[in-house]
Each structure stands twice: as C-alpha cells, then as structure tokens.
C-alpha positions as a Markdown table, in Angstrom:
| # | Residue | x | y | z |
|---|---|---|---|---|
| 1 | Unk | 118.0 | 128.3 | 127.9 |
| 2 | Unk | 117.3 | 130.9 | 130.6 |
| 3 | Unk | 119.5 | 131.8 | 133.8 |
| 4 | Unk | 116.8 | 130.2 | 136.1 |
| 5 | Unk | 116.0 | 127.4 | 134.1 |
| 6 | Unk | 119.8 | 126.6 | 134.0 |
| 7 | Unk | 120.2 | 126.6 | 137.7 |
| 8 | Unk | 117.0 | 124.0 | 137.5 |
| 9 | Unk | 119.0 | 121.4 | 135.5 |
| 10 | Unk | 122.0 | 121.9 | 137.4 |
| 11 | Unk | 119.9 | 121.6 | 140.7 |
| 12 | Unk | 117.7 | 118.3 | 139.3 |
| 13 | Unk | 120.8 | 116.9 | 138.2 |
| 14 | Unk | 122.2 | 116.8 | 141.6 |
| 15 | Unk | 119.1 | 115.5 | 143.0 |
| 16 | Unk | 118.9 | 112.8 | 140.3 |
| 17 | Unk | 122.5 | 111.3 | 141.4 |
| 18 | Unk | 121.6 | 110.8 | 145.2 |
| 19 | Unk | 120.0 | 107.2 | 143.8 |
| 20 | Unk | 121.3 | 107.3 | 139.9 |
| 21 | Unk | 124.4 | 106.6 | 139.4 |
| 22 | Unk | 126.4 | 109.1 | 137.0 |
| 23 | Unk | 126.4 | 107.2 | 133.9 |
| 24 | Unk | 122.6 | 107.3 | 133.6 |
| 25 | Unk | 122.4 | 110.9 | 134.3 |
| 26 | Unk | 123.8 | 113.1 | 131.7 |
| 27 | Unk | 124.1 | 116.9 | 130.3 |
| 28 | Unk | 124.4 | 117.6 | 127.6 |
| 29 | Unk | 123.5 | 114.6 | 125.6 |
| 30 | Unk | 123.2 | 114.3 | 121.8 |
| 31 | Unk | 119.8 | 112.6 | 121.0 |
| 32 | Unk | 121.8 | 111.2 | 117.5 |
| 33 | Unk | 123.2 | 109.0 | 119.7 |
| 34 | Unk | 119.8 | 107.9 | 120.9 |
| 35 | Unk | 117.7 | 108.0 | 118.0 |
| 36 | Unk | 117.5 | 105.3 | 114.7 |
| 37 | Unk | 117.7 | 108.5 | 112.6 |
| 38 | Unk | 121.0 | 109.3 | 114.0 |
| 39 | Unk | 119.8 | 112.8 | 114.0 |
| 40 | Unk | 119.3 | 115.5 | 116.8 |
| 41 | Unk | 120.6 | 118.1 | 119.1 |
| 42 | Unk | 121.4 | 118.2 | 122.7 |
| 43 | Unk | 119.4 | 117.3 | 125.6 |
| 44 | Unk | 119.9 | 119.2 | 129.2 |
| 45 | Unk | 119.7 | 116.5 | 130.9 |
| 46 | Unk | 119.3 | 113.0 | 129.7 |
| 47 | Unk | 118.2 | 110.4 | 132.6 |
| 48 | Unk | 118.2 | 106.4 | 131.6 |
| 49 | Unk | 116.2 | 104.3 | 134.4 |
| 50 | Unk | 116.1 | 100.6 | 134.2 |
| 51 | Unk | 113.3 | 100.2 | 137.0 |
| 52 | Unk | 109.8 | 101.1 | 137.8 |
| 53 | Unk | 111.0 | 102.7 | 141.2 |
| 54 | Unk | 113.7 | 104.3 | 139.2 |
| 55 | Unk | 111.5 | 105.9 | 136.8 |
| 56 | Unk | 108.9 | 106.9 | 139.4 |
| 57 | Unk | 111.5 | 108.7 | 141.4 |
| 58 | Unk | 113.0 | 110.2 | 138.1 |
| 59 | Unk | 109.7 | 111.7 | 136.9 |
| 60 | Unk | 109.0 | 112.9 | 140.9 |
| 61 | Unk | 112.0 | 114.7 | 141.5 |
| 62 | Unk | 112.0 | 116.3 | 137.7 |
| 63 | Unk | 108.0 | 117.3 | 138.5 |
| 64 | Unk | 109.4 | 118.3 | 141.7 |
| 65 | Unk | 112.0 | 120.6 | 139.9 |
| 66 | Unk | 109.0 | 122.1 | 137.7 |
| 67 | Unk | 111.6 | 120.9 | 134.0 |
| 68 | Unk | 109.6 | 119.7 | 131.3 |
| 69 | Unk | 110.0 | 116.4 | 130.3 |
| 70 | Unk | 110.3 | 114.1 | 126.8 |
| 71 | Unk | 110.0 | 110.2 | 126.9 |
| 72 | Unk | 112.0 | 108.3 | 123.9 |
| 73 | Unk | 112.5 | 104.6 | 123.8 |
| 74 | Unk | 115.1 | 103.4 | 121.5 |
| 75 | Unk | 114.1 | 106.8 | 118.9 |
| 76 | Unk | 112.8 | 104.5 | 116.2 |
| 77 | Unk | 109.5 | 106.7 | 115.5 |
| 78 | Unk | 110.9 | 110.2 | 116.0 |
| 79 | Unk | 112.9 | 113.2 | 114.4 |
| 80 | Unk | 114.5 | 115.3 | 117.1 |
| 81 | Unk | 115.4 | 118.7 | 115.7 |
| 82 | Unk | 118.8 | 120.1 | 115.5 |
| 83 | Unk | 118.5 | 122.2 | 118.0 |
| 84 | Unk | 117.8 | 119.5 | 120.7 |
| 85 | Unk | 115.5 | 119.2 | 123.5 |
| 86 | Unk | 115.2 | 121.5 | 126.3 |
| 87 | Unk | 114.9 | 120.2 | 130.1 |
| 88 | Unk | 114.8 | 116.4 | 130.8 |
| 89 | Unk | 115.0 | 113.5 | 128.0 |
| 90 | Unk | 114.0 | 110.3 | 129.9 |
| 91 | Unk | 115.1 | 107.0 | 127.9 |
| 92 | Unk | 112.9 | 104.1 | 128.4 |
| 93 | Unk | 115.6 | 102.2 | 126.4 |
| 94 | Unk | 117.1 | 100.1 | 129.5 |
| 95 | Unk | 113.7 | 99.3 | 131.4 |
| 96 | Unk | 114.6 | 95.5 | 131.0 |
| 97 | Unk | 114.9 | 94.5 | 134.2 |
| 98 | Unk | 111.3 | 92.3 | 133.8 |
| 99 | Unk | 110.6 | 89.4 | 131.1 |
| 100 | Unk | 108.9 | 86.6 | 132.4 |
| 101 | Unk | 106.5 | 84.4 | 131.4 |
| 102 | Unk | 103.4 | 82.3 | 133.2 |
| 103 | Unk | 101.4 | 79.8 | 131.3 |
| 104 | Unk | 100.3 | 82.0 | 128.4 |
| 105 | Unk | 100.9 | 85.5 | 129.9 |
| 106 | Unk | 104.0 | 87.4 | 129.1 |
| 107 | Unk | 105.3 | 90.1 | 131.6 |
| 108 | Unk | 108.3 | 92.5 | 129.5 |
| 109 | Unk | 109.9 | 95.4 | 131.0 |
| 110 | Unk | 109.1 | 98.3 | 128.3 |
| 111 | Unk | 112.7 | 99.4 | 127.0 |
| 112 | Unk | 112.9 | 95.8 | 125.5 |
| 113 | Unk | 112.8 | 95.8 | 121.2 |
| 114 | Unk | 110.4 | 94.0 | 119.7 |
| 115 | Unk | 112.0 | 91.5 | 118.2 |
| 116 | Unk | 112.7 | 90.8 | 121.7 |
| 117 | Unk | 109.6 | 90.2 | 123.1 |
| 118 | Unk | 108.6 | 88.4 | 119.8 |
| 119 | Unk | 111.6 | 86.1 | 120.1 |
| 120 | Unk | 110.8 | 85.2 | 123.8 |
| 121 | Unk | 107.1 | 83.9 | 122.7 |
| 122 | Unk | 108.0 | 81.3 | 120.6 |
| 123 | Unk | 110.5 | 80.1 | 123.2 |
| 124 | Unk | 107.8 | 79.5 | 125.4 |
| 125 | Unk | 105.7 | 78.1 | 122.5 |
| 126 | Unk | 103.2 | 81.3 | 122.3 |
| 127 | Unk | 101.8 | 82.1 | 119.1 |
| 128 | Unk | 100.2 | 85.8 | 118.3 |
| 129 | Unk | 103.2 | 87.7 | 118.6 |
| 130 | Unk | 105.0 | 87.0 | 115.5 |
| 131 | Unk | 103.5 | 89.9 | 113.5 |
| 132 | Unk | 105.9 | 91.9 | 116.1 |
| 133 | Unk | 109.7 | 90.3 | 114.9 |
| 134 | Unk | 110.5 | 92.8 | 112.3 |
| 135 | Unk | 108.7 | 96.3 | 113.6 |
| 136 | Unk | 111.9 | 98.2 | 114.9 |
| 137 | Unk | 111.0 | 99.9 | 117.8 |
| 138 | Unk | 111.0 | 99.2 | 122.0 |
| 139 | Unk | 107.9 | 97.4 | 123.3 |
| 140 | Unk | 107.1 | 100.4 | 125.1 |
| 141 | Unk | 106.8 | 102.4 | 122.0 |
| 142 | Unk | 105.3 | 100.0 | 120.0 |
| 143 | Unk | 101.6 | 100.0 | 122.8 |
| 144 | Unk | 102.4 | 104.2 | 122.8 |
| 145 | Unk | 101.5 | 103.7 | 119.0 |
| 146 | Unk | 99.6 | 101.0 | 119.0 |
| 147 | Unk | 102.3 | 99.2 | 116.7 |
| 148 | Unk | 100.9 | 97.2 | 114.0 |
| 149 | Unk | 102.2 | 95.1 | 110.8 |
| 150 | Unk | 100.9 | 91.9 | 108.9 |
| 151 | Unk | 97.5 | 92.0 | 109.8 |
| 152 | Unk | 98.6 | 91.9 | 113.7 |
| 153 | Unk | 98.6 | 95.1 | 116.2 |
| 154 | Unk | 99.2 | 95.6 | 119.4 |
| 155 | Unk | 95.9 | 95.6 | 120.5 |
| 156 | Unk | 95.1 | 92.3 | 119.7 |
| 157 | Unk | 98.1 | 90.7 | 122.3 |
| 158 | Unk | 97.9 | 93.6 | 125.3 |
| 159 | Unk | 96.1 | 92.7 | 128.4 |
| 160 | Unk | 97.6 | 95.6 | 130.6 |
| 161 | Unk | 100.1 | 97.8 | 130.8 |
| 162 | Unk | 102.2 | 99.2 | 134.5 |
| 163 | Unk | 102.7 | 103.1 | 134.1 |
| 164 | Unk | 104.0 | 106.4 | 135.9 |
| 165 | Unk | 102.2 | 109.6 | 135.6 |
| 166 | Unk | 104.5 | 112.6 | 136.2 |
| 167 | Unk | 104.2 | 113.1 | 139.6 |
| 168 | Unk | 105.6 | 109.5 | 139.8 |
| 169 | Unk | 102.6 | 107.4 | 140.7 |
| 170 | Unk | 102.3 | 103.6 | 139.6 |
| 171 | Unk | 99.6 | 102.9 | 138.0 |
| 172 | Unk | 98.0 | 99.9 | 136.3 |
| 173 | Unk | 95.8 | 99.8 | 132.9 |
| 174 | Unk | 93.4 | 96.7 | 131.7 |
| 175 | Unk | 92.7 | 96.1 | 128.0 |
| 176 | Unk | 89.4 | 97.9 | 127.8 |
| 177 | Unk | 90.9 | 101.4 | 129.1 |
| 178 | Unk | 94.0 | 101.7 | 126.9 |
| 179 | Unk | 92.2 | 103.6 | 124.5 |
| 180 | Unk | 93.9 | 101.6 | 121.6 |
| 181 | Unk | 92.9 | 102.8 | 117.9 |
| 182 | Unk | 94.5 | 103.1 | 114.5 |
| 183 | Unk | 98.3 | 103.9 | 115.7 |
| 184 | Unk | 97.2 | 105.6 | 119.3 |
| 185 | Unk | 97.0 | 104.6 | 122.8 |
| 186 | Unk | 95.9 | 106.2 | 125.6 |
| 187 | Unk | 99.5 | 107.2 | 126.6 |
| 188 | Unk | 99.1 | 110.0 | 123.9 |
| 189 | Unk | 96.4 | 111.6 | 126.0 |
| 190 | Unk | 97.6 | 111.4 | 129.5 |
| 191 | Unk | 101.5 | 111.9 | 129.6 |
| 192 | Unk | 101.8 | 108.4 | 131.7 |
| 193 | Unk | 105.5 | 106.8 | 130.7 |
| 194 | Unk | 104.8 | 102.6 | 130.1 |
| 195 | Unk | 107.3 | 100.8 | 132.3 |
| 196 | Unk | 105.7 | 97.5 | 131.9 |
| 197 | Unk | 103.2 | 95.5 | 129.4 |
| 198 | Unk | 101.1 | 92.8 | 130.0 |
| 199 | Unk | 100.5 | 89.6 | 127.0 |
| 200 | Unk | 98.2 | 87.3 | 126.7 |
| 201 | Unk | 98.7 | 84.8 | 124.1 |
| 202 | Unk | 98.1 | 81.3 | 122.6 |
| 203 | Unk | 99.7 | 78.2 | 123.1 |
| 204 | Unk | 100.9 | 76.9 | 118.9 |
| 205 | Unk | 104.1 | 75.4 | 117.4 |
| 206 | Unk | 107.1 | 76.3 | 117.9 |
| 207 | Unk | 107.8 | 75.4 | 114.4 |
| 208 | Unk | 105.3 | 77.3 | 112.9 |
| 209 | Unk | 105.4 | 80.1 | 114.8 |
| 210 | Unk | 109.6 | 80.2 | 114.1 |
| 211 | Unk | 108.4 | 79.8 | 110.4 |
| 212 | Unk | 106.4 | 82.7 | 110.7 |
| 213 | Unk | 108.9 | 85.2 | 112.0 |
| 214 | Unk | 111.5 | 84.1 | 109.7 |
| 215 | Unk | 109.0 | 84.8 | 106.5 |
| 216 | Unk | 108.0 | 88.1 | 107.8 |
| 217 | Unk | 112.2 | 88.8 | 108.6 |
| 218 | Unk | 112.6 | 87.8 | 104.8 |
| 219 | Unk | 109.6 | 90.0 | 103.6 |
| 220 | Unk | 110.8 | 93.2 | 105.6 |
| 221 | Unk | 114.7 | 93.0 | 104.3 |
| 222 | Unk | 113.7 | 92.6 | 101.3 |
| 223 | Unk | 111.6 | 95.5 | 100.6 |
| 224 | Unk | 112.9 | 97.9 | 103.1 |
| 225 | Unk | 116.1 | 100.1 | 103.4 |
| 226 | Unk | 117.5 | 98.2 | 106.6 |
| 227 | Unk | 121.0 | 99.5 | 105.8 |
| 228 | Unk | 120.9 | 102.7 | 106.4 |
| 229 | Unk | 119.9 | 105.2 | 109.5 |
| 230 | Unk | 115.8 | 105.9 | 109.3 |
| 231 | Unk | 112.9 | 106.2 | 111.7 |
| 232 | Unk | 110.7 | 103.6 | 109.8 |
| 233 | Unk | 108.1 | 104.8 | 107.2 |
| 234 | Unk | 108.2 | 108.3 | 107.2 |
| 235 | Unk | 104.3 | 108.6 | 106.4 |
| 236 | Unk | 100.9 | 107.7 | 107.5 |
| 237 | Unk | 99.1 | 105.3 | 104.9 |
| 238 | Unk | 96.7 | 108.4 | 103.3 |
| 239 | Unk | 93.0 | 106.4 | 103.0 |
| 240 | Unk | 92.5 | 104.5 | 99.7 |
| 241 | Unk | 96.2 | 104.6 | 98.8 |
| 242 | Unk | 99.7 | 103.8 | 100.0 |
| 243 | Unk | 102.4 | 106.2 | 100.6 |
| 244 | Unk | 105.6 | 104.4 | 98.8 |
| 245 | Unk | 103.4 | 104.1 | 96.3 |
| 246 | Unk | 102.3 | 107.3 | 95.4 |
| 247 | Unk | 105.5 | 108.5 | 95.9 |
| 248 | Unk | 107.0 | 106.4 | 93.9 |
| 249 | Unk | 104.5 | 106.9 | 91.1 |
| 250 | Unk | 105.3 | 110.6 | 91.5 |
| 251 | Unk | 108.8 | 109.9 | 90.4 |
| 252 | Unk | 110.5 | 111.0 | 93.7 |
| 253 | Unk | 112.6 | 107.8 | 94.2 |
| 254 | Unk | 116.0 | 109.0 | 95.0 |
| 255 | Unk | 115.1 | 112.5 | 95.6 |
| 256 | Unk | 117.8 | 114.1 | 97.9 |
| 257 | Unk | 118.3 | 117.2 | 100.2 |
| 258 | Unk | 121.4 | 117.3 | 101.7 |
| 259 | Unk | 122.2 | 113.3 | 102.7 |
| 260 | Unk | 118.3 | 112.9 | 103.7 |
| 261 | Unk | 116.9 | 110.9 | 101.1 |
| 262 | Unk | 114.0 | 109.4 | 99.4 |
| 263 | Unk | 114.8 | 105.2 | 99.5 |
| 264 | Unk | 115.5 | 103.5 | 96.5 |
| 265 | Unk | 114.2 | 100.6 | 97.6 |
| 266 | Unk | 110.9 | 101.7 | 99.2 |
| 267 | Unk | 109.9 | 105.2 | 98.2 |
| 268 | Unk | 108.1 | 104.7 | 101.7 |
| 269 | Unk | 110.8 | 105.4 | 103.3 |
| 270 | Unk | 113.0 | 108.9 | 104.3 |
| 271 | Unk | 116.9 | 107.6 | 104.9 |
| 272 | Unk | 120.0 | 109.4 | 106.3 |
| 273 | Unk | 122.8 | 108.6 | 103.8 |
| 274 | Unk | 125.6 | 110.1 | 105.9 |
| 275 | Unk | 125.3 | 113.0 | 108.1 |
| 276 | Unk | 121.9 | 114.5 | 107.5 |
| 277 | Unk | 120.0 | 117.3 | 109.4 |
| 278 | Unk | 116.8 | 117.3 | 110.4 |
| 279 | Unk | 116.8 | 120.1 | 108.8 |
| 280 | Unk | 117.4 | 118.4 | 105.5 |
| 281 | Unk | 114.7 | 115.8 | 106.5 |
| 282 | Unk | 112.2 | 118.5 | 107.1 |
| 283 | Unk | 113.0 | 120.3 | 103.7 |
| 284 | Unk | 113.3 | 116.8 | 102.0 |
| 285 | Unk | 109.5 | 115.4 | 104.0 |
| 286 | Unk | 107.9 | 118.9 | 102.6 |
| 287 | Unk | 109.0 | 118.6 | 99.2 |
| 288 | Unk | 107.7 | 115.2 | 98.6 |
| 289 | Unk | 104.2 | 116.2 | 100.3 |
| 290 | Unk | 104.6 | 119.0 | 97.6 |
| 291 | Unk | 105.1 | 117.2 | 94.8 |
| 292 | Unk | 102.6 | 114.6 | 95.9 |
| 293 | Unk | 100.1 | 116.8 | 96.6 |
| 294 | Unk | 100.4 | 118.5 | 93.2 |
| 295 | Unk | 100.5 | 115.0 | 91.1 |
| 296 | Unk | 97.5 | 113.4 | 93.2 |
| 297 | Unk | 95.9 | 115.7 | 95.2 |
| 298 | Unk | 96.8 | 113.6 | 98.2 |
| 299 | Unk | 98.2 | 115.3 | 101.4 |
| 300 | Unk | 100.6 | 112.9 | 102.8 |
| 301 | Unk | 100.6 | 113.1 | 107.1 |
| 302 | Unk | 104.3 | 112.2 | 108.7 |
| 303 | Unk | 103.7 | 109.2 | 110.7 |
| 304 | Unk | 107.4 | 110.1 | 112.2 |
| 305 | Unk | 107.0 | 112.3 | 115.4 |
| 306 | Unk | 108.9 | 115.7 | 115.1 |
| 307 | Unk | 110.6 | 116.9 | 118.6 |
| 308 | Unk | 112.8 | 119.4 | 120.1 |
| 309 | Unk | 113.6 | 123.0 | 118.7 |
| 310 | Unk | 115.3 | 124.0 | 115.2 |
C-alpha cells in the first residue's frame, strides 16, 4: 500500500469512528474470518454497519476519502485472495436491524441468511420462499446473484429492493428495473450496496410449506459437503450438462492441492480440508477446468467470485 494511500485509511478510519463505534471499524482485518471459505488476507479497513443511515454515511465518508471499496455479506459466494483486500471491506453481514411483515409482504434488512428470511415466511404462513431455506448465503447476496435453487429464484419473490450508491444516496428499486437474469442483478452493473429487500408472497399452509423446507434441508445435507469450509458450488452449470457431474465422470473426486479439495460427496463442490490457500484453490479450480476440458471439451466457468490481490 502506498505512503499516501496509508495516510487515507488512517484518516477514514478516524472519520468512521465519530458515529461507529470501534468494534465495527477495524484494520487490519482477516477476511478468513469473514468468509465461508475460511480463506483470505487482510483488509485495511473493515467497516460493519447495521443500518441504512449507517451504511449511507460509511460509503459517503469512504467516497469522500477517495478508498476503494468491496461489499461482502456473510462471504458465502467469494474467494478472497491471500493477499487481501486493499482500502475498505464493507460487511453487510449485521444489516438486521429490519424484518417485518404486512399481510403478504415481507420487509428484511439485507445482512439477514436465508434460511432466515425463509424461516420467517412460514411463521407468518407465506408460501414461495421455501426454495430459499437451504441456499447459504445473506439475503442481500442472494438478489446481488439472483439466488436460485429447486425450480425457485429470487426473481420470482422480489418486489423491491432499498440501496446506497457510493456517494451514499438511498435509493429505491421496483421489480421491473432490477435487471434480474440467470444469476445477475442489476447491483452487478451499478455498484449500489442492497440494504433492504422487499417480498411479496402467497398466503399457504403452514404445514406444507414447513414440509417443504424440511425436504429440501434433507435433499441439500444429503448430497452436499456441509461439514467442511466452502463457498457453495464452485462452478457455473456449463449449458447441456452439470458440473459435479462431469467432474465426477472425469475421475477428479478427491483430487487435492494442498488442503483445497475436490468433495467426495459432490464433485460439485471445491472444499477446505484444514488450512487451505487460495492459492491452493486457484491451482486446485485450474486443474479440474484442465482435466475437464481435455476429457469433454467443456470449459467449466467459476460461479465463485475471485477478490483481493495474490
């Protein structure tokens, strides 16, 4: 990091703490700790707000300090590289101030999981949410990607969502201009941070709906590798086929650099086995396009988000 752009942390981080209190402002920060992986360097600064006003002021005053800026929620969908993340890392994670619901519209603060939000439905006897109870991930991240599993996405359920741009200006989406598609949003075009979503569901029963979420808990421990540290599926589904599959077919179950790992139990699936790099997950994700590539002909696309520096 350079001499001036160190005295701009220092200088933001002081500015930060005149309405955040210390333990949500912090140098320093390793993003393992932050991150499903349990992988990843250092942040500068790392900055955890847990309202809109906080995270409007946060992304002001960083703008105002000229740092750049990276949004995680809880780090379900991302590999941050061992060499961290330079300038600000704002976490979304603890943006739970909001969860309400009227008649058949829910109202969630972003940092929520989930299984959460999902959860919170059936309590109030809403049905179209359940596809949601096993994707791990914040509900913030989930309309960034435009989450989707069991024939339901998050498309079908969002009815607006309250952002900040990063100048720190509220401001409020409908349906029809969040830009949804196959596992994008808007929010990948236009750098806002989602600090609350909008849901409109369906009145059902409660016993159904529970029924539901428990099969689709069942169906999701059962076939993935929930024991150990990952960011999700590691790839995109490649058109005509599926990922585990192939990779599976190509023999690579098991396959190993380092303690990054190709799952046993879904070849789908990249783990971290102890203490792995991203380094070895890199090296590990490259080999298996490799080899798949070579077998197939099929280039597999990471549907994990790489970040930070080597």
């Amino acid at each position: 990091m350079g001499k001036n752009n160190n005295h701009n942390i220092k200088a933001l981080q002081t500015a930060l703490l005149e309405k955040l209190p210390s333990t949500r402002v912090r140098e320093e920060e390793y993003l393992r700790y932050h991150t499903t992986f349990k992988i990843g360097g250092p942040a500068d600064v790392f900055i955890e707000p847990t309202t809109m006003a906080e995270l409007s002021f946060a992304l002001r005053t960083i703008h105002e300090f000229d740092v750049p800026v990276t949004i995680i929620g809880c780090g379900s969908n991302i590999l941050v590289k061992d060499g961290g993340i330079r300038g600000a890392v704002v976490s979304v994670r603890h943006m739970t101030q909001v969860m309400e619901c009227n008649d058949n519209v829910l109202c969630i603060g972003s940092g929520y999981m989930l299984k959460d939000a999902s959860e919170f439905a059936w309590v109030n006897g809403l049905t179209g949410l359940e596809f949601a109870i096993g994707i791990p991930g914040t509900l913030g991240g989930a309309v960034f990607m435009n989450a989707g599993a069991y024939d339901g996405e998050m498309s079908n359920v969002v009815t607006a969502v309250r952002a900040v741009d990063f100048q720190g200006n509220i401001k409020e989406y409908d349906a029809s201009h969040l830009g949804f598609a196959y596992r994008h949003s808007i929010f990948h075009d236009n750098n806002e941070v989602i600090g609350e979503v909008i849901m409109t569901l369906k009145p059902g029963d409660k016993a159904a709906i529970k029924a539901r979420m428990d099969e689709l808990t069942e169906k999701r421990e059962s076939k993935q590798p929930l024991e150990f540290a990952s960011a999700g599926s590691t790839f995109k589904r490649p058109p005509g086929y599926f990922a585990g599959t192939l990779i599976e077919q190509t023999g690579l179950k098991g396959l190993s650099v380092g303690d990054a790992q190709v799952s046993h139990k879904h070849a789908g699936f990249v783990i971290n086995t102890g203490s792995a790099s991203a380094k070895d997950v890199l090296d590990l994700i490259a080999e298996v396009q490799r080899h798949v590539y070579d077998q197939h002909g099929v280039h597999l696309e990471p549907e994990v988000r790489m970040i930070g520096e080597d």
